[in-house]
N, C-alpha and C positions, 0 to 999 in steps of 0.2 A: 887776091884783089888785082885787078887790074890798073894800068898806070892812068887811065882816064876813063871818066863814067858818063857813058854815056845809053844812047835808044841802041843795043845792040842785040843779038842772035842771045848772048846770056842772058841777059835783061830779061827780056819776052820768056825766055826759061825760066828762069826764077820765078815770074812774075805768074805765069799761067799755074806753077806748081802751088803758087800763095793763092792762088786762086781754086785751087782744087781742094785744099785745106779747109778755107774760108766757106766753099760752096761745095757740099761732094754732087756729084751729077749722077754717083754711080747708087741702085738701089742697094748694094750691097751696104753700101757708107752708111747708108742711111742708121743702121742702129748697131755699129761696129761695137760702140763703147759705153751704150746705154741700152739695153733690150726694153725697156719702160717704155720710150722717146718716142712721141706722136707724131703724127705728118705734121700737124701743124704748129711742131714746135722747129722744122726743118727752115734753114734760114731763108732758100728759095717763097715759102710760103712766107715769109716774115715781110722780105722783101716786096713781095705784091701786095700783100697788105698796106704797108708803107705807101707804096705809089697809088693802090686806090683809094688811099684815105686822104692824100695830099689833093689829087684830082677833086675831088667831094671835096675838100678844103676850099679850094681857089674855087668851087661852084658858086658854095656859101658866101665866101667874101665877095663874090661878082655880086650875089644878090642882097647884101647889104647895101654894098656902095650904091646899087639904084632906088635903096628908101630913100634914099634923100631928096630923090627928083618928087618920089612919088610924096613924102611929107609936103613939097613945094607947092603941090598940086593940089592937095587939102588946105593946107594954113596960107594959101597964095588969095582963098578968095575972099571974100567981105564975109565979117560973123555972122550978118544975118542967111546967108547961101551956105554955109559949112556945112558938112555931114555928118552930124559925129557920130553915127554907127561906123560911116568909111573908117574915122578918126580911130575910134576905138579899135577896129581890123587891124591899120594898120600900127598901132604901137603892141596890139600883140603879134603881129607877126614878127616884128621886129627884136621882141624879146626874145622871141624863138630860135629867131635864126642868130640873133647875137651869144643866145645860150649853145648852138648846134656848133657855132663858130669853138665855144672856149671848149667843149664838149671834143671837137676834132683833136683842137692843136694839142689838149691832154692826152689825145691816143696816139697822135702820134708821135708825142715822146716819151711816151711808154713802149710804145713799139719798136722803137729806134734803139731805146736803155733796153728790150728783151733782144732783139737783134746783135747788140755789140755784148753782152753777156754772152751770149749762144757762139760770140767768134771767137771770145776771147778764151771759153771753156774748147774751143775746138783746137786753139794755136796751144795751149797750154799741155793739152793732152799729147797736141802731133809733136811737141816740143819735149816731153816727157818721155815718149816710144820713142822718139829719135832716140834723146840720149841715153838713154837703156839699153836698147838693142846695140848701138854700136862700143858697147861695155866700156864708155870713157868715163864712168863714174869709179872705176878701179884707185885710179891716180889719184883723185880727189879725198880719195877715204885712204891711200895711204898716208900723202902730206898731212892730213887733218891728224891724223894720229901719232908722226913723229914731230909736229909741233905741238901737238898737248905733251908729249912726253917730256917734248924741253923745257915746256912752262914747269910743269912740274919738277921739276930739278930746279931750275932759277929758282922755284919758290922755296924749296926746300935749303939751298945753299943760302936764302937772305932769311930763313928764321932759325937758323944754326950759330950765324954770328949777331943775333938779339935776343942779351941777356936781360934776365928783371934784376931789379937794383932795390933790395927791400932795406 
């Protein structure tokens, strides 16, 4: 670690490597550790998806916000001038697009939840081959085993001196 963290030449190192993990660019990556894995389970497609569905999102909401003018336009005039086929148009178009609205913001939180699933099975895995290949799981499975061993003793020496008393 360094004595101050800051924007530096490591940084951007690390930072493009987390980035390589997270997104592989190369077609080989593409199906390293699933041979199943469809394009469009790769998170660059996940990702586009996302941003054309946010795009179509803020469409939607643009064109709700201006029923209101157009509602103003209908019920602004005297009963006996009203339209109400116009009237009828637009309360269904409006349901339409209020349903196309809740319809988006469900995909795209579904898309965002299949997105950070898909990162977090990618960092888990490169996190797993890390520590396998560089065979530091050695150490860990010694200690583990000469403290079960001690347990075992302690336990043994605390039911050696607990007799029954009949």
């Amino acid at each position: 670690m360094s004595e101050k963290n800051s924007l530096n030449y490591v940084f951007l190192k690390r930072f493009a490597h987390l980035l390589h993990v997270f997104l592989p660019f190369s077609r080989l990556s593409l199906n390293v550790h699933n041979q199943n894995e469809r394009f469009y389970s790769h998170p660059l497609f996940l990702i586009l998806l996302i941003l054309i569905n946010e795009v179509g999102l803020q469409f939607v909401i643009y064109y709700v916000i201006l029923l209101s003018s157009e509602y103003y336009g209908v019920l602004g005039k005297p009963v006996d001038q009203r339209d109400f086929s116009i009237l009828r148009w637009l309360i269904i178009r409006s349901f339409a697009l209020v349903a196309l609205d809740a319809f988006l913001k469900s995909l795209s939180s579904l898309l965002s939840s299949l997105l950070y699933v898909k990162w977090r099975t990618s960092l888990v895995i490169y996190l797993h081959s890390f520590y396998f290949t560089q065979q530091r799981y050695y150490h860990l499975l010694s200690t583990t085993q000469q403290n079960q061993n001690k347990r075992e003793n302690d336990h043994s020496t605390v039911y050696e001196n607990y007799t029954i008393q009949t």
